[in-house]
C-alpha positions, 0 to 999 in steps of 0.5 A: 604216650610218644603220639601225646608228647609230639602233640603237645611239642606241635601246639606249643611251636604253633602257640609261639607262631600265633605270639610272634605274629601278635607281636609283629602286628602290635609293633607294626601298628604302633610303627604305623601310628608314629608314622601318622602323629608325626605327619603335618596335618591342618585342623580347625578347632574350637575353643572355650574362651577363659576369662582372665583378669577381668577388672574386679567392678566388672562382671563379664556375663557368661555366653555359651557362644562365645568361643574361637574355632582356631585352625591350626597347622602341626603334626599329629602328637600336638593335636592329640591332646585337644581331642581328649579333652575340651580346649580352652583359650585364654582372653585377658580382660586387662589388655589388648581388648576394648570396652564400648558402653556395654561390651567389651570387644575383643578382635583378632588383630589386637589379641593374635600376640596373646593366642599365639604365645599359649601355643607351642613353637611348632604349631602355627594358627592359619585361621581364626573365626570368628575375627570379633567377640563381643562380651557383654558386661555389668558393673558389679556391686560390692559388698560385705556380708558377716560371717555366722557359724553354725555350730554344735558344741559340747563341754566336758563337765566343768568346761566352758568357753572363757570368751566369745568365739572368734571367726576370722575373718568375721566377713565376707566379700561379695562381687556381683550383679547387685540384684543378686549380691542385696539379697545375701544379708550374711554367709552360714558356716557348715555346722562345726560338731565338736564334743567333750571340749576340755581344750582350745579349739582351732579348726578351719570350717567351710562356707556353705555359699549361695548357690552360684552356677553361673558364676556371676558372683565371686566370694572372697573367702571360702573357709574361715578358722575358728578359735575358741579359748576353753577353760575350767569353771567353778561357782562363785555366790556373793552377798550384793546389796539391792538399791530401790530407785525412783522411790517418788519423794513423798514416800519412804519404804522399807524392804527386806532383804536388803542384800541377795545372793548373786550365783555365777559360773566363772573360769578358775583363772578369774574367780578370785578377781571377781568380788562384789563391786563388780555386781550391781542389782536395782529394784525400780519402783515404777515399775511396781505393778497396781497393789503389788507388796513386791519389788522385782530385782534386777542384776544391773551391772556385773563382770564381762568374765561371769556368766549365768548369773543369777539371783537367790530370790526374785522378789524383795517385800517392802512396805510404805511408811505412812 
């Protein structure tokens, strides 16, 4: 019993030892590593260079050999960074750069200001390489592509949309090589699935854009709202009176009905604003086939708020009066 109680005594001394000495050994390594970050070193990096402010008629085309191999003189903590993740340096398009018939030419001794204010205070650029950059350019094409929404809708009963649907904004702009920007004649939407609509709708969607890996071209908008104004419809019939033209003047006909019903779907809020002046159906008589008895009826004037319209009967007989 006594031997098992100083055995366990001596392991948990020893047990304390081994922490200490990690603990010691941990402080000791990071001592050593503040000592080493906070030492002056001198290091060459290279940079991706950050195309800013490039006039919008102008497209800088991309080059995987454009970048600056920077060297740079700080201590340890400033560079530490740049080795966790890829540097990059900005190049603005707009100033202190020059611009030849195909490039524009960026240079050392003009843009030096611009680097050396993107880094901190104590860190100094000794060198940078290349001295001149050259990135060629083309004139963009712009132009404006419609927007058309892609859409699964579906009503409550007796629900329906009072107007058309609005995208806003219904166009999109497009900056380009003009070989690229003429091939897109409109922009799709993700399709917008929505069911048992009985209110108005108003969602944002995504533009499924043209595939862009290069990034040669810039679209103005990436969404665009949605607004659609919902309301509840009813039935309507009226009784119209059908009107034969082009009747050739040696000849008098007599047709039967003389009135149809016309059926429509209107929104409860317009249906006692619709009446029968507001529909007009014709029957043409040229249009008669060879030895036919019928005229066809046609629906050729009726409101902006109806919708499924249509007719009691599709043929009207008539006989010629000899």
């Amino acid at each position: 019993m006594l031997s098992n109680i100083k055995s366990k005594i001596i392991a948990s001394i020893q047990n304390k030892k081994i922490n200490v000495f990690l603990l010691f050994l941990m402080l000791s390594f990071i001592v050593l590593m503040v000592l080493k970050l906070s030492t002056t070193y001198t290091n060459t990096i290279t940079f991706k260079i950050n195309k800013t402010d490039v006039p919008e008629r102008y497209l800088v085309l991309n080059d995987s050999t454009s970048l600056l191999k920077i060297t740079l003189k700080t201590n340890g903590f400033n560079l530490l960074k740049y080795y966790f993740k890829k540097p990059k340096i900005d190049i603005n398009f707009s100033e202190n750069i020059e611009m030849s018939k195909e490039y524009y030419i960026w240079n050392k001794h003009q843009g030096f200001s611009d680097l050396n204010h993107q880094f901190n205070k104590d860190i100094e650029i000794i060198s940078i390489t290349p001295d001149t950059l050259k990135f060629r350019f083309d004139v963009n094409a712009i132009k404006k592509v419609p927007v058309k929404l892609n859409s699964k809708l579906s009503f409550t009963t007796g629900f329906d949309l009072l107007d058309s649907i609005k995208i806003s904004p219904d166009s999109v702009k497009i900056i380009g090589p003009e070989i690229l920007v003429s091939e897109i004649a409109f922009i799709e939407t993700d399709t917008l699935s929505l069911k048992d609509i009985k209110a108005n709708v108003d969602k944002t969607v995504s533009l499924n854009l043209p595939n862009n890996k290069n990034n040669n071209l810039i679209f103005s908008d990436s969404k665009v709202g949605i607004h659609a104004e919902v309301d509840k419809f009813t039935e309507g019939h009226l009784k119209i009176p059908i009107t034969v033209i082009n009747i050739p003047d040696s000849l008098q006909i007599k047709y039967f009905p003389k009135k149809l019903y016309v059926t429509y779907y209107t929104s409860l809020s317009n249906y006692n604003k619709i009446t029968a002046n507001d529909f007009m159906v014709t029957c043409d008589f040229n249009q008669i086939e060879k030895e036919s008895e019928f005229l066809i009826p046609q629906i050729v004037t009726q409101p902006n708020e109806v919708k499924h319209v249509k007719l009691s009967q599709e043929q009207i007989e008539f006989i010629i009066i000899e």
